[in-house]
LUMKE-219082 format. One record per atom (N, C-alpha, C): residue number from 1; residue in one letter; atom name; x, y, z. Coordinates in steps of 0.2 Angstrom, whole numbers, plus 5000, padded with zeros to 4 digits. Layout:
BEGIN
 nuti tiro torfi    X    Y    Z
  NUM    A    CA    X    Y    Z
...
//
This chain:
BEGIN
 nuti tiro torfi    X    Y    Z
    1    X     N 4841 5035 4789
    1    X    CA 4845 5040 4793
    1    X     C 4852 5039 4791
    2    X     N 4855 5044 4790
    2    X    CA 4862 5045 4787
    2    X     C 4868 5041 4792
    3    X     N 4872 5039 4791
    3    X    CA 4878 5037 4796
    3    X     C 4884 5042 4795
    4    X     N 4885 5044 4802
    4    X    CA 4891 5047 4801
    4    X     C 4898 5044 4804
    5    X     N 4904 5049 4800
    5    X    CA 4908 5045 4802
    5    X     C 4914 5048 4807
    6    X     N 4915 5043 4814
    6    X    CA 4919 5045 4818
    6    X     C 4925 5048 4814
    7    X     N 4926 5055 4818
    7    X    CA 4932 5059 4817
    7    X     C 4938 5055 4817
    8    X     N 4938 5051 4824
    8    X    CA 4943 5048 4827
    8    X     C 4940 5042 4831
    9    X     N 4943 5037 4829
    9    X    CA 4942 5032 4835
    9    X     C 4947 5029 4841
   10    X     N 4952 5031 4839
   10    X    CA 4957 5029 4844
   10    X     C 4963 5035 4846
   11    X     N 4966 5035 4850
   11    X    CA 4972 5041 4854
   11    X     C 4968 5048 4855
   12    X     N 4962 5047 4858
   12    X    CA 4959 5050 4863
   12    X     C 4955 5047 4867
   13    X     N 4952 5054 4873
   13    X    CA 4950 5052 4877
   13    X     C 4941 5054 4876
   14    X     N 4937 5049 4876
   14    X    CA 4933 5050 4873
   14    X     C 4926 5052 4879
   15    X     N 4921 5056 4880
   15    X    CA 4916 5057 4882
   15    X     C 4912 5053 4880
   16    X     N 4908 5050 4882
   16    X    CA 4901 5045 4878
   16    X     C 4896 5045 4882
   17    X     N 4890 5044 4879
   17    X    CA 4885 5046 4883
   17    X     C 4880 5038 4876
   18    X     N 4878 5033 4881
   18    X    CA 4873 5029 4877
   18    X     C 4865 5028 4881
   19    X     N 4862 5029 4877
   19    X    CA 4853 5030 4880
   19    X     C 4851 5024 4879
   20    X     N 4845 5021 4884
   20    X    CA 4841 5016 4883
   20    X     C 4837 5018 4878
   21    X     N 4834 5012 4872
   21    X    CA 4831 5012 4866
   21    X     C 4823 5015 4870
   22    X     N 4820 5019 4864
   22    X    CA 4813 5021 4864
   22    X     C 4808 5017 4869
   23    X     N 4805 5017 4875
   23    X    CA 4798 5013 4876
   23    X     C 4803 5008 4881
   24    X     N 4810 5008 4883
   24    X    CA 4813 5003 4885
   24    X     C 4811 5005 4892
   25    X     N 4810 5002 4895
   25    X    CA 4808 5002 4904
   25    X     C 4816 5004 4907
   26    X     N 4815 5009 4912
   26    X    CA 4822 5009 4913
   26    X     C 4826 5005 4919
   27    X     N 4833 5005 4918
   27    X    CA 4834 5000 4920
   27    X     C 4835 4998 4930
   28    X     N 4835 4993 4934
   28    X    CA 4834 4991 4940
   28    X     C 4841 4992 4942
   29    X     N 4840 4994 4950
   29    X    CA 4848 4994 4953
   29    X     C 4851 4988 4949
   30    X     N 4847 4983 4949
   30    X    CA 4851 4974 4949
   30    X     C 4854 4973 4942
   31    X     N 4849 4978 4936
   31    X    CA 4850 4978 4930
   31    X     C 4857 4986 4930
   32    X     N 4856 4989 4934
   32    X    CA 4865 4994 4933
   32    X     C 4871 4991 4937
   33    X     N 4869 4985 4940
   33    X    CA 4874 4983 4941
   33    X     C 4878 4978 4936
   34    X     N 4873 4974 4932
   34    X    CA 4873 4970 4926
   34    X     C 4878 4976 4920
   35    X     N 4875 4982 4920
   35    X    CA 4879 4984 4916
   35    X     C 4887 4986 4919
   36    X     N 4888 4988 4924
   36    X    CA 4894 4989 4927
   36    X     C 4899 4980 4924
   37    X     N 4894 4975 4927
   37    X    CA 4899 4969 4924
   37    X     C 4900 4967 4917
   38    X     N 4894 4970 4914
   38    X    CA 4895 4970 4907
   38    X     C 4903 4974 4904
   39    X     N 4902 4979 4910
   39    X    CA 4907 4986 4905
   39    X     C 4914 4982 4908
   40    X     N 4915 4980 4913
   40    X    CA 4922 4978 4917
   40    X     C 4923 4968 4912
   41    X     N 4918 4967 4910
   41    X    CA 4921 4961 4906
   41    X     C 4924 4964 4898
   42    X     N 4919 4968 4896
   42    X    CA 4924 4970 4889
   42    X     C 4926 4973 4889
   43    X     N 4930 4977 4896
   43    X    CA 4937 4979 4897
   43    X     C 4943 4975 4899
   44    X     N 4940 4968 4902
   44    X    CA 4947 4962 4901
   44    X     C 4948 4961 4894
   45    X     N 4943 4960 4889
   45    X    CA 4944 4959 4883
   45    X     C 4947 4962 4877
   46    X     N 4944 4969 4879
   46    X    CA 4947 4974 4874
   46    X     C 4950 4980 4880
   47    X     N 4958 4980 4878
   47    X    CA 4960 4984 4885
   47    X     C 4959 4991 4884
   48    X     N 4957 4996 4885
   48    X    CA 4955 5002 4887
   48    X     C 4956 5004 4894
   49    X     N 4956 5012 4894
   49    X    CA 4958 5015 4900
   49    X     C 4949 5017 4901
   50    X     N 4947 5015 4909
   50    X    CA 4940 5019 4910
   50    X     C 4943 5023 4917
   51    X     N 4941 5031 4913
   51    X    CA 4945 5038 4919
   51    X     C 4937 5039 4922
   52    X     N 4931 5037 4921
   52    X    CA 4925 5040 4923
   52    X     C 4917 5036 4921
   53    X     N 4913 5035 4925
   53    X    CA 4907 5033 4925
   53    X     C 4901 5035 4926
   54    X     N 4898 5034 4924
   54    X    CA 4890 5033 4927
   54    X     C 4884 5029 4926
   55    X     N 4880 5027 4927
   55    X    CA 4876 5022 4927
   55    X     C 4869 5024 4927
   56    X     N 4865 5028 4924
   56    X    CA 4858 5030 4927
   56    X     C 4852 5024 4923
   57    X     N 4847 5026 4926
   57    X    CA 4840 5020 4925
   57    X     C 4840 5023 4917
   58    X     N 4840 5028 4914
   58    X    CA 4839 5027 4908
   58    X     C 4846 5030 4902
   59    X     N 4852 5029 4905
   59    X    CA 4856 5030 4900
   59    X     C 4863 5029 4904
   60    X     N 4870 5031 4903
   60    X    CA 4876 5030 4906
   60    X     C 4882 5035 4901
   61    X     N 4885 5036 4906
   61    X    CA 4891 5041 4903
   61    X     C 4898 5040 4904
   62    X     N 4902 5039 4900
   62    X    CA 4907 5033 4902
   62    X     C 4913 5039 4898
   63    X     N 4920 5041 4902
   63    X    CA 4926 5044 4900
   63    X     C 4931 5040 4899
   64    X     N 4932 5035 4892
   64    X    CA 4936 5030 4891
   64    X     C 4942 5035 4885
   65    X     N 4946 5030 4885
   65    X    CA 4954 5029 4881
   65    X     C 4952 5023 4878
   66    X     N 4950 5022 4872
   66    X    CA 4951 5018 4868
   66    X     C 4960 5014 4867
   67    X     N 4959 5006 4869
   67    X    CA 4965 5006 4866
   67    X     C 4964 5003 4858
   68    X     N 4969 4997 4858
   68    X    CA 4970 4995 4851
   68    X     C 4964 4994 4848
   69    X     N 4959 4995 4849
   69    X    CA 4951 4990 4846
   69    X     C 4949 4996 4843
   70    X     N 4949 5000 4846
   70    X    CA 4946 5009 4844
   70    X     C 4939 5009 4848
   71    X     N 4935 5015 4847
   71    X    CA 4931 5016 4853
   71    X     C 4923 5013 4850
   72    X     N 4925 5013 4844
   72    X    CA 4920 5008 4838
   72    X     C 4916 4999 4841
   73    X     N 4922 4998 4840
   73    X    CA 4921 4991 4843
   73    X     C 4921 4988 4850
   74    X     N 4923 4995 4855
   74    X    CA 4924 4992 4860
   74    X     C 4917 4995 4864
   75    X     N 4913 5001 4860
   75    X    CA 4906 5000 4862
   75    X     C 4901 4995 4859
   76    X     N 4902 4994 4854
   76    X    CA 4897 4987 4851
   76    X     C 4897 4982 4856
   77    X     N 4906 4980 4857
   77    X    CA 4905 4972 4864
   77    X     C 4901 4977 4867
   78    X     N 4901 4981 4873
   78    X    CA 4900 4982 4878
   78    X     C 4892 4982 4878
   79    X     N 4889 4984 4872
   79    X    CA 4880 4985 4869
   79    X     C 4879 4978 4870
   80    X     N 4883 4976 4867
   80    X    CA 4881 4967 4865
   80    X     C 4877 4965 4871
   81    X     N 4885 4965 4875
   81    X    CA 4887 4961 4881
   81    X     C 4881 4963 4887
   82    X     N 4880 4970 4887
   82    X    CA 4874 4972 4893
   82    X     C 4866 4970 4890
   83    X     N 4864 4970 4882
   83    X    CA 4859 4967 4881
   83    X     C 4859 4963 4883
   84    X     N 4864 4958 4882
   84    X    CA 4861 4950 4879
   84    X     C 4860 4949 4886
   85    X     N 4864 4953 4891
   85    X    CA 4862 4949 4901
   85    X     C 4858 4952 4904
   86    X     N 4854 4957 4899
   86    X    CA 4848 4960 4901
   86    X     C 4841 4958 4898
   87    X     N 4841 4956 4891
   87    X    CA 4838 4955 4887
   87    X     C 4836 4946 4890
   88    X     N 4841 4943 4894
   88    X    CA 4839 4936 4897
   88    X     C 4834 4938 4901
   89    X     N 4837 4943 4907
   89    X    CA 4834 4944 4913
   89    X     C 4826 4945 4912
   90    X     N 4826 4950 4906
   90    X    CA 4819 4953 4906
   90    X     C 4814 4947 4901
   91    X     N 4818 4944 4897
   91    X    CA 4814 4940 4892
   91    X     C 4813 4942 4887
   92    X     N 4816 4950 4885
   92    X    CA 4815 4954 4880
   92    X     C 4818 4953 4873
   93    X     N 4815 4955 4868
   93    X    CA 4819 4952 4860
   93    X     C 4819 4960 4860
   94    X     N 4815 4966 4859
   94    X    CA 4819 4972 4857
   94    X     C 4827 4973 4859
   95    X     N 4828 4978 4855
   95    X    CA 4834 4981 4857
   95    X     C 4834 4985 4865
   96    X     N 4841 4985 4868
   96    X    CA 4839 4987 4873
   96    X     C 4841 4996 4874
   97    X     N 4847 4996 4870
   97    X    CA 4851 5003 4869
   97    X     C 4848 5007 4860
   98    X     N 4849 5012 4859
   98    X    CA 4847 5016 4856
   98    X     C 4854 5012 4851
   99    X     N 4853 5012 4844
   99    X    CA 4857 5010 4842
   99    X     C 4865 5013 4840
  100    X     N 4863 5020 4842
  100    X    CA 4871 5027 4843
  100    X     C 4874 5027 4850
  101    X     N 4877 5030 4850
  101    X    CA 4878 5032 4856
  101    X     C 4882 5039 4852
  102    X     N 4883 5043 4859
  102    X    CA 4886 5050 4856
  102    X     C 4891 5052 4859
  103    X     N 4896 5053 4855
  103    X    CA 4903 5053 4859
  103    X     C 4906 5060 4856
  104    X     N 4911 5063 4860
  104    X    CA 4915 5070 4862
  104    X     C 4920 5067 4863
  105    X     N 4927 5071 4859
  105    X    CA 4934 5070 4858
  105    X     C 4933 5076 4866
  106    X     N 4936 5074 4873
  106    X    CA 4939 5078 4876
  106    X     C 4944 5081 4873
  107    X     N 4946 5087 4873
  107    X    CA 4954 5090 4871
  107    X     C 4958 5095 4875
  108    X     N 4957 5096 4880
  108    X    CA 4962 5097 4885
  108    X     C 4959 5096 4893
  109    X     N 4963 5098 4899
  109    X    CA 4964 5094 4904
  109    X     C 4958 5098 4907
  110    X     N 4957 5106 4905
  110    X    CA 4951 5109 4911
  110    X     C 4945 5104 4908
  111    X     N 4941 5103 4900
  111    X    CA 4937 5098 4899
  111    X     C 4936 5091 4902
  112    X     N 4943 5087 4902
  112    X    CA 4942 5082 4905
  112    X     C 4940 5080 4914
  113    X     N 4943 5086 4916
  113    X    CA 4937 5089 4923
  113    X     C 4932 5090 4926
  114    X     N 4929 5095 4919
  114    X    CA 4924 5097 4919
  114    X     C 4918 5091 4918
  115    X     N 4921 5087 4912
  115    X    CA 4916 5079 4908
  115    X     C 4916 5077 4916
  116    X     N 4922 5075 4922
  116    X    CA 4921 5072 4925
  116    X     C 4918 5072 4931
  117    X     N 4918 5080 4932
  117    X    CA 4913 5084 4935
  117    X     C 4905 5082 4936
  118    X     N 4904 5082 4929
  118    X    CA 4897 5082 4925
  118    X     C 4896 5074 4925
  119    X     N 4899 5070 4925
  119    X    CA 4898 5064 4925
  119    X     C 4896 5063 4934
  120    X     N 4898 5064 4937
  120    X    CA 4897 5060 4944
  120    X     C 4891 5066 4947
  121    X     N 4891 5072 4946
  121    X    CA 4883 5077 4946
  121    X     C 4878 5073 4942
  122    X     N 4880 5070 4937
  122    X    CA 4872 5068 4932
  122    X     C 4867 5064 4941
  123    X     N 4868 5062 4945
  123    X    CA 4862 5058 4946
  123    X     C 4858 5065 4952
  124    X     N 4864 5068 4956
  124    X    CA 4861 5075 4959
  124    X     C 4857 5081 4954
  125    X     N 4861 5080 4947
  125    X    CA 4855 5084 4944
  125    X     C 4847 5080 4942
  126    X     N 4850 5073 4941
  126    X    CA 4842 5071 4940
  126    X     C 4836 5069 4948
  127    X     N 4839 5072 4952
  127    X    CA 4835 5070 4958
  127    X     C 4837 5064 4961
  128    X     N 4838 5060 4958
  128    X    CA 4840 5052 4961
  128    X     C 4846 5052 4969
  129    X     N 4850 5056 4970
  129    X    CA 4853 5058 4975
  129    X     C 4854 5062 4979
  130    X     N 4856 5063 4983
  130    X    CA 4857 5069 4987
  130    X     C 4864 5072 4987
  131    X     N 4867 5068 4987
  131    X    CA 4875 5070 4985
  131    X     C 4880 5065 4982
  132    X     N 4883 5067 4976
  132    X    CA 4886 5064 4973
  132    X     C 4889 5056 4975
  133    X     N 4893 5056 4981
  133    X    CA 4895 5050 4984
  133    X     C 4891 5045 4984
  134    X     N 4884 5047 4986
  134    X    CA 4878 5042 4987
  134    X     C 4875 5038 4982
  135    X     N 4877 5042 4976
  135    X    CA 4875 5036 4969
  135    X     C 4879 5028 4967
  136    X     N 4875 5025 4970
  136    X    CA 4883 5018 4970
  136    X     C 4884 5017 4963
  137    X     N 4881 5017 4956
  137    X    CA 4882 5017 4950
  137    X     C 4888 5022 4946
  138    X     N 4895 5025 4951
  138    X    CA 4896 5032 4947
  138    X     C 4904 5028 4951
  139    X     N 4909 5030 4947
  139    X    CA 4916 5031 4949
  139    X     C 4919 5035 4953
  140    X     N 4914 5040 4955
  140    X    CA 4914 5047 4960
  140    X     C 4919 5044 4967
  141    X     N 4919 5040 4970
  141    X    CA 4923 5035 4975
  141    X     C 4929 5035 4974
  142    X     N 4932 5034 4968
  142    X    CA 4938 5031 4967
  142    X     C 4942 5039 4966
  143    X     N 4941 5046 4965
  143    X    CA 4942 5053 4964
  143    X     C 4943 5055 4972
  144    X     N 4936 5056 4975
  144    X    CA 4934 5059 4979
  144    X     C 4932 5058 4985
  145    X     N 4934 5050 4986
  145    X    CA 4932 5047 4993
  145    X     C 4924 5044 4994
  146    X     N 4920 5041 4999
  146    X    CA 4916 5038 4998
  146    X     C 4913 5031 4998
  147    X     N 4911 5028 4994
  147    X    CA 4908 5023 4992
  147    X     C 4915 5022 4986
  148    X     N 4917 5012 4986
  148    X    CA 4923 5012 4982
  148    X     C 4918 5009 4976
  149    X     N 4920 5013 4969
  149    X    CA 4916 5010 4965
  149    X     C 4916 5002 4964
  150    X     N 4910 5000 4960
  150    X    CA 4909 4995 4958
  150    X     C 4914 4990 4955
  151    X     N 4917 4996 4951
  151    X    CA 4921 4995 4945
  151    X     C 4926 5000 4946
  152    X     N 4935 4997 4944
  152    X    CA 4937 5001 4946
  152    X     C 4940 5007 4940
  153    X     N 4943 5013 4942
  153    X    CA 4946 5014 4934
  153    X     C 4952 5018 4934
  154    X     N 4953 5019 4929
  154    X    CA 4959 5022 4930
  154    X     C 4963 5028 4928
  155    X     N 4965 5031 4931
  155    X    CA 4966 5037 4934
  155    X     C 4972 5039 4930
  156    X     N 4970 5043 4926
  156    X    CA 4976 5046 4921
  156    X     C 4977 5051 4921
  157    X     N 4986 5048 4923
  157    X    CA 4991 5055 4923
  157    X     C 4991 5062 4920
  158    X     N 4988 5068 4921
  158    X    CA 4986 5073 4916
  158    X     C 4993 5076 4919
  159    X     N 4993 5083 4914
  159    X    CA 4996 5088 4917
  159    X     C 4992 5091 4922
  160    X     N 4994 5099 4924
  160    X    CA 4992 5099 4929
  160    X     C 4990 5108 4925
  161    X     N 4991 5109 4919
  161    X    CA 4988 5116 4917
  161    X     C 4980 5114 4915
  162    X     N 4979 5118 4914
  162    X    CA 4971 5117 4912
  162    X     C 4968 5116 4903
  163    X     N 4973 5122 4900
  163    X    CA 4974 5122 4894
  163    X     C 4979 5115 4889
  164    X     N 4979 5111 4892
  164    X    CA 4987 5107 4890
  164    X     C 4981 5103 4886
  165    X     N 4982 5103 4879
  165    X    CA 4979 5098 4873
  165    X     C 4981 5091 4874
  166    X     N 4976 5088 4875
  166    X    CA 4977 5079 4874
  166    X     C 4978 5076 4870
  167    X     N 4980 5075 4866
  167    X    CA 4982 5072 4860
  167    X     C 4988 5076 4857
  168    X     N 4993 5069 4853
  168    X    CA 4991 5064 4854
  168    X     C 4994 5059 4861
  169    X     N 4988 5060 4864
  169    X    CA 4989 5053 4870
  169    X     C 4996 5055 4874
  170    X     N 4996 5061 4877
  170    X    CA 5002 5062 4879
  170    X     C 5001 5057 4888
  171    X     N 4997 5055 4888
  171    X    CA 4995 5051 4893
  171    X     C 4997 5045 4896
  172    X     N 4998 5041 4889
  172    X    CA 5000 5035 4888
  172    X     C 5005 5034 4889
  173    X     N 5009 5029 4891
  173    X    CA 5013 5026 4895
  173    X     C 5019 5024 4886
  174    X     N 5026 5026 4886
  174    X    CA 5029 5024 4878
  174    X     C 5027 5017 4878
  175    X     N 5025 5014 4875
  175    X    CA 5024 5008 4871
  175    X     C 5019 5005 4873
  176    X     N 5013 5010 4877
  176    X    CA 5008 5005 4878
  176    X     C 5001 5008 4875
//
C-alpha cells in the first residue's frame, strides 16, 4: 500500500477521524473512557489545542491544533497509548486502530463549525443517542451546555466572519 504524505502537519487545525482495526470488537463505554484518558494524557505530554471530540464504539473524531510535535506524532502516542491500556484490558496482541487515520486541513471558520457541528451529531446520526448532549463521549457540553465533558478542550478564539482563512494560525496566542 502506498504512503502518503501529509500536506501539513503543523499551524493548522486539523479534522481526524481514527477507525478501530478490521474484526476489532468495538469498543465498551469503560474502554471510551480509556480512550478519553489516553487522549488527555498525550495532551500533558505533547501540548496541543483539543477545539472538539468524539468517542464512538467503532471509531472517534477529534478537532485538534497540533502544537510543536506536529499532528504526526502526537497521534502515534495517542494510538500507542489507547492500545496498549486497551490491549491489557482485553488480552489482545492485534492491533487495536486501523493503522491511518484520516485527517482534513480545516480552512476557514464556517468549516470549523460545521467539523464541529458534525462531530457532536456523529452519535445522533448513528442511533446511539437521542440528542446530542446525551452522548457522554463527545465535547458537546463544553460549547453548548449539558453534560461537562470528560475531557476538557479548548475553545479557540476564531473570528467571527465565516469565510476568514485559518492559517497561518491566526488563532494562536504571539509566541505560543
Amino acid at each position: 500500500m502506498a504512503r502518503f504524505r501529509r500536506i501539513e502537519n503543523f499551524n493548522r487545525i486539523f479534522f481526524v477521524t481514527a477507525n478501530l482495526g478490521r474484526g476489532v470488537p468495538p469498543l465498551s463505554e469503560t474502554e471510551r473512557d480509556i480512550v478519553l484518558l489516553a487522549l488527555s494524557s498525550v495532551r500533558e505530554k505533547h501540548a496541543f489545542d483539543l477545539a472538539g471530540y468524539v468517542v464512538m464504539p467503532d471509531h472517534l473524531h477529534l478537532i485538534i491544533s497540533p502544537g510543536a510535535d506536529g499532528l504526526a506524532t502526537l497521534m502515534h502516542a495517542f494510538k500507542r497509548s489507547a492500545h496498549y491500556k486497551i490491549a491489557l484490558r482485553r488480552t489482545m496482541t492485534d492491533l487495536l486502530w486501523q493503522p491511518r487515520y484520516f485527517d482534513n486541513i480545516i480552512r476557514c471558520v464556517r468549516d470549523f463549525w460545521e467539523k464541529l457541528e458534525y462531530v457532536h451529531n456523529n452519535p445522533v446520526a448513528a442511533a446511539l443517542s437521542v440528542e446530542k448532549r446525551d452522548w457522554p463521549w463527545t465535547s458537546y457540553g463544553a460549547y453548548w451546555g449539558g453534560a461537562i465533558p470528560k475531557i476538557p478542550v479548548d475553545k479557540l478564539e476564531l473570528p467571527t466572519d465565516g469565510d476568514f482563512v485559518l492559517w497561518p494560525a491566526p488563532w494562536k496566542r504571539p509566541g505560543s
